[in-house]
C-alpha positions in Angstrom: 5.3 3.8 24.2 4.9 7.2 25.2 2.7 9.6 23.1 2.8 14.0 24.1 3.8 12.3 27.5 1.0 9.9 27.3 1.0 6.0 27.4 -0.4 4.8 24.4 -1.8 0.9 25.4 -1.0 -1.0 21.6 -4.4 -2.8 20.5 -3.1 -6.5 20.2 -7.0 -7.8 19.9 -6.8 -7.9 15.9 -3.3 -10.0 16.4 -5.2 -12.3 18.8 -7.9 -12.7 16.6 -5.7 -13.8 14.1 -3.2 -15.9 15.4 -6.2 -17.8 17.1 -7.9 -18.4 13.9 -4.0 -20.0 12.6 -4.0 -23.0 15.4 -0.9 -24.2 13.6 1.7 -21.5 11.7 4.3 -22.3 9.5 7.0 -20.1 7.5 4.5 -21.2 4.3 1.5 -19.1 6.1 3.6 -16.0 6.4 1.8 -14.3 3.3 -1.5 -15.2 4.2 -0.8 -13.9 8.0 0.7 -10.4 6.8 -2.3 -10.0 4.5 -4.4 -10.5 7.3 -2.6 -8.3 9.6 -2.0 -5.3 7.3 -6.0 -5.7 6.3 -6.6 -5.3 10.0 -4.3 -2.7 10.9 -3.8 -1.1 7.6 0.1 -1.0 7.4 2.3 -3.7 8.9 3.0 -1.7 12.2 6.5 -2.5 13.4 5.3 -3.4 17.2 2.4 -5.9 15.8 5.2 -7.6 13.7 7.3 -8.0 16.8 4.8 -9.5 18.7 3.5 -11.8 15.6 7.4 -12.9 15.6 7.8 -13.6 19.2 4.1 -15.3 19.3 4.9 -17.5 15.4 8.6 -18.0 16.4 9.0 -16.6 12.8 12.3 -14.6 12.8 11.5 -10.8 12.3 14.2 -10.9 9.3 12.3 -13.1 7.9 9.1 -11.3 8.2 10.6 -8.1 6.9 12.5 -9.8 4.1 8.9 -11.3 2.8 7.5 -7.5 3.6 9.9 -5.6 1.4 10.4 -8.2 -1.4 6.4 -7.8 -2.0 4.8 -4.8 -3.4 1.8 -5.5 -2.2 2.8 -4.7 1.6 3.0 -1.4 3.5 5.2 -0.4 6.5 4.4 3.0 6.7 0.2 4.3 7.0 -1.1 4.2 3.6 -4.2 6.8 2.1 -7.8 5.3 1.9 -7.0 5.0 -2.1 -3.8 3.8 -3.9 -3.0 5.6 -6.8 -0.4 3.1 -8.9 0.7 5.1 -12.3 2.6 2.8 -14.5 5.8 3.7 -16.1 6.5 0.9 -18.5 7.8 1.4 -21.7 4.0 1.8 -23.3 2.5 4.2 -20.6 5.7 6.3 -20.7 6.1 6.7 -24.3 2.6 7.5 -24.5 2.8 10.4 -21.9 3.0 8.4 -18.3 5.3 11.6 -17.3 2.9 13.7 -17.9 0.3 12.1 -16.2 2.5 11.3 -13.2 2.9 15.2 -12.8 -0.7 16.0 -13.0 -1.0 13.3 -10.4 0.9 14.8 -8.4 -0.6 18.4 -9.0 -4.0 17.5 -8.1 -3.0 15.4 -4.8 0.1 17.8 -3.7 1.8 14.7 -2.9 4.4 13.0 -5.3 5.1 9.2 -6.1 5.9 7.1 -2.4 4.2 9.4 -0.4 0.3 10.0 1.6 -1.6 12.7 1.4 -2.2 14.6 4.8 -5.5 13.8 5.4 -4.9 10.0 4.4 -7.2 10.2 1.5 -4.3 9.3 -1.4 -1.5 7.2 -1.2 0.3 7.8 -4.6 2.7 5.0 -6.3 4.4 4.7 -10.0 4.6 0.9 -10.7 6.9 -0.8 -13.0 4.1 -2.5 -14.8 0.2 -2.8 -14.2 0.1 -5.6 -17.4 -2.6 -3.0 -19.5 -0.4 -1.6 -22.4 -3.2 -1.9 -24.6 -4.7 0.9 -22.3 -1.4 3.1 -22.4 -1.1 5.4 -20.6 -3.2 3.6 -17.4 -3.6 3.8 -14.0 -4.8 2.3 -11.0 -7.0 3.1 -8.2 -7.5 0.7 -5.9 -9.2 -2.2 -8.1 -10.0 0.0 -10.7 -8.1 1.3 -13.9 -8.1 3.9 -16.5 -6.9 4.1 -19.9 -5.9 6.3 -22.6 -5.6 9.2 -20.3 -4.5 12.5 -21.5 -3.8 15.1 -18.3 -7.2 16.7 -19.1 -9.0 13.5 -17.4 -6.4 12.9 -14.3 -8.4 15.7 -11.8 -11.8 14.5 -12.5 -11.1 10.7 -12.0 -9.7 11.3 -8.5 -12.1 13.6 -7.7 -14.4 11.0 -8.1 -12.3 9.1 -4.9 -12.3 12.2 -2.4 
């Protein structure tokens, strides 16, 4: 791979780590092994998964069907914080709009995307399971509830 006509060496040691710590693999570890590998690399970078499919014999279809089916995995770089909004029936009719608009005022990015300076990854979710706390977020582990757009700025500020 060639980098502003540089070769760029890909770090394999967090793979090797990993795959050495899984003496025996199966299609049933695949979860466990992505978690490790995004938690290592941060995303699930296309040349790692490659090389985790030619090393597991796990088909790469396979791999990217258990990637994409599961929220929970990223193939594209993701911010130091997740921002999930949740646009179920409760949050929205209780101003989830709203709120996903001064989300994306305050970050300058909208839902799916990362902030330039990796800080924010911003996501609406179907569901976070909090009605009770309509209209909620999620950042990283941590939620808020009852939110008018008043409270949106100073609850990520508290992440930068």
């Amino acid at each position: 791979m060639k980098v502003n006509n540089k070769q760029v060496v890909l770090d394999m040691r967090p793979l090797d780590e990993i795959l050495s710590s899984m003496p025996e693999i199966s299609q049933g570890d695949l979860i466990p092994l992505l978690q490790q590998i995004q938690s290592r690399y941060g995303y699930l970078r296309r040349d790692v998964v490659c090389e985790m499919s030619r090393r597991t014999k796990i088909a790469v279809s396979r791999i990217y069907g258990v990637a994409t089916f599961y929220e929970q995995f990223h193939l594209e770089p993701h911010g130091r914080h997740t921002i999930k909004c949740c646009r179920g029936t409760a949050c929205h009719v209780k101003g989830a709009p709203e709120i996903t608009e001064a989300i994306t005022r305050v970050t300058g990015v909208s839902p799916g995307e990362t902030t330039d300076d990796m800080k924010f990854t911003f996501e609406t979710v179907a569901c976070l399971g909090t009605c009770f706390l309509a209209p909620v977020i999620m950042i990283d582990d941590d939620y808020f509830g009852h939110l008018t757009v008043n409270k949106v700025e100073g609850i990520i500020t508290n992440y930068e």
